[in-house]
N, C-alpha and C positions, 0 to 999 in steps of 0.2 A: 361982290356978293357971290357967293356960292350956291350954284346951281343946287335945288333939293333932289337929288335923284330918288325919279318914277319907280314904287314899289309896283312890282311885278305881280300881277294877280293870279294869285291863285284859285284851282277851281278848273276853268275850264279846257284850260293846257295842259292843268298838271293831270287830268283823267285820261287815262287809256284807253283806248277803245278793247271793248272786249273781242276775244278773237273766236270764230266761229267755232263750232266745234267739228272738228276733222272725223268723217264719219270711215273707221278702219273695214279694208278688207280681213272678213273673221273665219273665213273659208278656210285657209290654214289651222285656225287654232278649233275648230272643230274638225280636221282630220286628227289633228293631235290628240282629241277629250275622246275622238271616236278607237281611235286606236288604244287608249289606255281605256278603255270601257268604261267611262266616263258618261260620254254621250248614250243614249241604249232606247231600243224599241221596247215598248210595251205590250201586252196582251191587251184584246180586247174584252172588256166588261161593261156592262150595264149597268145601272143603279137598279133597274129592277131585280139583279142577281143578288144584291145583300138581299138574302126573303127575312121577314120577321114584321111584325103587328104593330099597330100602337098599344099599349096599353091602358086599358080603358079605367082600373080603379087606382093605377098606383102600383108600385114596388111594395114587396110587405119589409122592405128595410126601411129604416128611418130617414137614410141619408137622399131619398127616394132619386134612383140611379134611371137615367133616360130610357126610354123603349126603343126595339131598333127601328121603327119605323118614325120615331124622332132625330136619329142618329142620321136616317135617310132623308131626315128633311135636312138638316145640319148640314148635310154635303151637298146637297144640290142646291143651298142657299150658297156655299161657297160656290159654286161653279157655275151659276146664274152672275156670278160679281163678276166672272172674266169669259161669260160667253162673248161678248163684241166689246168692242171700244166705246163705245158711246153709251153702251149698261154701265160696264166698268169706271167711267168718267162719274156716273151718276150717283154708283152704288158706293158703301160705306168702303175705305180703304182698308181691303185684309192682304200684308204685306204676306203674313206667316201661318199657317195651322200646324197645331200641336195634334197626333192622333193618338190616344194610348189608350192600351185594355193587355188583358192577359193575351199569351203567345195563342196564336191559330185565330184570333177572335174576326179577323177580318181587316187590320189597319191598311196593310198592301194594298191590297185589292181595293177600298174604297179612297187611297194616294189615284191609282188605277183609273178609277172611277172619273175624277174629276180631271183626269190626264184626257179621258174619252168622250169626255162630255165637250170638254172646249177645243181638243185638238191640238193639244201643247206638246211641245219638243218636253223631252225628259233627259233630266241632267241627276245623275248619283252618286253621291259624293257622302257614302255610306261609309263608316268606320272599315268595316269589310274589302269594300271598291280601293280605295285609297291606299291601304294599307303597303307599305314598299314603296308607293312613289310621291314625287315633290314633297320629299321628308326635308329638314331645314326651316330655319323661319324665312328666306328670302320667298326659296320656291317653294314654298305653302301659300303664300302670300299673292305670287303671280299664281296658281293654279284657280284658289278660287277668284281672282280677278280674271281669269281668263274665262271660266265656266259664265260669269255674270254680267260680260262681254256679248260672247255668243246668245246669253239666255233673253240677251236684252234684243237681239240681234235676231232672233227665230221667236219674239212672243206672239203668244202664250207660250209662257214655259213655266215650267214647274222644277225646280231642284228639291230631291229627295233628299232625307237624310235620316236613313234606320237606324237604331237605338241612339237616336241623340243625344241620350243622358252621358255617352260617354265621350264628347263633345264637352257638354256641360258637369263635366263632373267636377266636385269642388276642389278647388288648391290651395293647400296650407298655407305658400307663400306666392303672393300676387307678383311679386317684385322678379322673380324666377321665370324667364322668356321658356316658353315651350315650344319646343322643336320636333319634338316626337310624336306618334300617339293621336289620338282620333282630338286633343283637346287643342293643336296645335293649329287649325282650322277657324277657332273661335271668332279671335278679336277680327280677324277680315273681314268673318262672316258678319260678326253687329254691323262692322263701318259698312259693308253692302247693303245691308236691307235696309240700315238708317237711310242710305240716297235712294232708296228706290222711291221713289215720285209718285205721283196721282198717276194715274194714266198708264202707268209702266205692267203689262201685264205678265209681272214673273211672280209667282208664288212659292215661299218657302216651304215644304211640308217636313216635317219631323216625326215618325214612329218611336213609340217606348214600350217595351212590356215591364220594363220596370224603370218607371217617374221618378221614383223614391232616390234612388241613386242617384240621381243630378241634382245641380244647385236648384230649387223650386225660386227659389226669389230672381237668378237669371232668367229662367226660364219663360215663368210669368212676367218679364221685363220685356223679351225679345218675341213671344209670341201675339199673336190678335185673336189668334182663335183657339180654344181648347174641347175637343169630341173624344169622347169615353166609348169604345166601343164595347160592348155588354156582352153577356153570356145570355143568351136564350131562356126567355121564361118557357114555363108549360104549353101557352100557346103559340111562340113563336121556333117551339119545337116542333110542333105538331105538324104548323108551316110547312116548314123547313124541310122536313123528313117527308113528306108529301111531294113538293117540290121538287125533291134530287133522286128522287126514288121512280117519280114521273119522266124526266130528264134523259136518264140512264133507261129507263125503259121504252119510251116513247110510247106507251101508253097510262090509262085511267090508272090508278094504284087498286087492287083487288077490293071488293068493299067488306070481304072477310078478313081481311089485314086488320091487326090489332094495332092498328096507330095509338090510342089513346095509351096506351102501356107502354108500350115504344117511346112515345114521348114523355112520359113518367119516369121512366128509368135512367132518361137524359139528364136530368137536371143534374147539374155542376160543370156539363161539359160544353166548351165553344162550338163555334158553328166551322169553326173549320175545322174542327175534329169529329164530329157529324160526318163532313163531305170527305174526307179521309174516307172512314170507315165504309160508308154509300159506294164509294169508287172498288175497295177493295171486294166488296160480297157479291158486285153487282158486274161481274169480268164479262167480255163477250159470250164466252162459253156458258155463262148462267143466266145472262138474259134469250138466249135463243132456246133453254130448257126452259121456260115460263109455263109454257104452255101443257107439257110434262107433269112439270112439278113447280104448284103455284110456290109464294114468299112466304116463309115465315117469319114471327122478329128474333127466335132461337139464333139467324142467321149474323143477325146484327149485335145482337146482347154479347156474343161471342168475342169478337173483335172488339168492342165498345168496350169490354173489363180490361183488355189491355193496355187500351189507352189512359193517361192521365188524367182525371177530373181538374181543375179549379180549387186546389185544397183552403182550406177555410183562413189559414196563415195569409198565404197569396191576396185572397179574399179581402185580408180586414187592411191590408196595407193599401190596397186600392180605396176602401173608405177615409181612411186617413189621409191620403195624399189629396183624396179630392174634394174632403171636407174642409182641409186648409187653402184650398182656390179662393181667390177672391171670387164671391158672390154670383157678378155678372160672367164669369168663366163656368159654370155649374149651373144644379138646378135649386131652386129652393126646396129647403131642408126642415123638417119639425123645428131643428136646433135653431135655425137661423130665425123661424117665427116667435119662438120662444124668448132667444135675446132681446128681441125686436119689443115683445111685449113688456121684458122685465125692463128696455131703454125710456121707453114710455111710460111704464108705471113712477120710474125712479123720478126722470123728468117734472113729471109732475107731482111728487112729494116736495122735489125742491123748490118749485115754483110757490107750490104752498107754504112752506116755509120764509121764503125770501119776503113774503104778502105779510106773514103774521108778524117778523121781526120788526117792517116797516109802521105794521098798526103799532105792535108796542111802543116807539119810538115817539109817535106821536101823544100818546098817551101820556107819557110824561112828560 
């Protein structure tokens, strides 16, 4: 008889052991990100420096655009998620913020903001930063693998990334590897933030002053979070112009100062074109004549005409880019109550309907 030879079990032999994970000296590879100005220190700001209100009736637009004092909550909700480890374990996982508003409106600064609040390493890897180096697909590819390395490596860290859209800007033919160019960054960039894990506290942050230019369907793919930073209502001018006027002077603002016209004549313009302006009227040599010769707002209206307002084009592209946001990325909008009630109404014509077909049926 012939022996039945013993099949050999599979299963417990044939599993590997998994291998620890080798944890790299990254010391080198941030002299390297420091010396290509990669790595970079930050300014210090406060969240109390965005100045601006809530607004208490509403936007008079329809698409009713956030108040900045909503926009300040928005940020300090994000940098509440990775003040410590054990918030961050708790808190909802936001891999990524999206920041966009028109140019001067404040996106930097409140990137800034949440860099100061948690105390994160900064990594920039801005179209701008990059431009010249680790051009190719290989070394594109170890650059941001190197950057998200270190990032993991000193978190809290935050990786910048200014005008995104051109990052994310659409391509005719997918099949065509990009080498060049601020778009060649891309596909690392998903495969990165796709591994970055619960607990991992590295956040992506991306600036646009113009949204509209990039793929929006990528975009709202790879993002968690989306904040509109605004132009200055009436009273968040008033603020404002208070504030920086105070600031620069170190003392009370005059109570003959025509603030309320001052901040009238603002509207259409950002708050970093405000502080522009504030810096330029307001030189050592004119705040120590104060006393001489109080402020007028002649001094300000001056400068302010040369600056560019917010033009109304500008304006209605940002309505549109953000009226097409899914829902939960934006604020509720007339339009969106509106669908909601014509969903509803239809809804239940149909229901109606499907009931009376049924009686009829019977009926015969």
């Amino acid at each position: 008889k012939k022996k039945k030879k013993k099949k050999k079990k599979k299963g417990k032999k044939g599993k590997k052991k998994k291998k620890k994970a080798v944890q790299r000296n990254t010391e080198p590879f941030l002299s390297e990100l420091v010396s290509q100005e990669i790595a970079q220190k930050y300014p210090s700001v406060k969240i109390s420096d965005y100045v601006g209100h809530n607004r208490i009736l509403g936007s008079v637009q329809d698409w009713h655009e956030p108040s900045m004092g909503q926009i300040r909550q928005q940020i300090a909700e994000v940098a509440l998620s990775y003040g410590s480890k054990s918030i961050h374990e708790k808190s909802p996982h936001i891999k990524s913020l999206m920041v966009y508003g028109p140019k001067h409106s404040g996106k930097t600064m409140l990137s800034h903001v949440i860099a100061n609040e948690i105390g994160a390493s900064w990594f920039d890897l801005s179209p701008a930063t990059i431009q010249g180096k680790y051009e190719g697909g290989k070394d594109s590819v170890a650059m941001i693998k190197m950057v998200f390395e270190v990032a993991k490596d000193m978190q809290p860290a935050i990786i910048y990334i200014d005008e995104i859209e051109k990052v994310f800007k659409p391509v005719k033919s997918k099949k065509k590897k990009i080498t060049k160019g601020p778009g060649r960054i891309k596909k690392e960039l998903l495969a990165q933030v796709k591994a970055i894990k619960p607990g991992t506290r590295v956040l992506v942050i991306g600036n646009s002053a113009t949204p509209w230019e990039g793929d929006k369907k990528a975009m709202v793919s790879f993002f968690s979070r989306f904040t509109y930073t605004v132009i200055p209502d009436y009273g968040s001018c008033q603020k404002l112009w208070k504030h920086l006027i105070e600031e620069s002077t170190d003392r009370a603002i005059d109570p003959n100062f025509d603030l309320q016209t001052l901040s009238y004549v603002s509207n259409g313009y950002t708050s970093g074109s405000i502080a522009r302006v504030v810096r330029k009227v307001l030189s050592d040599r004119r705040v120590k004549r104060l006393e001489m010769r109080p402020l007028h707002i002649d001094e300000f209206i001056g400068p302010l005409s040369k600056v560019d307002p917010v033009f109304g084009k500008t304006y209605q592209r940002f309505s549109t880019f953000v009226g097409a946001l899914p829902q939960k990325y934006r604020k509720r909008t007339q339009a969106d109550e509106q669908a909601e009630r014509d969903s509803l109404a239809k809804g239940g014509d149909d229901k109606k309907g499907k009931k009376g077909k049924k009686k009829g049926k019977k009926k015969k």
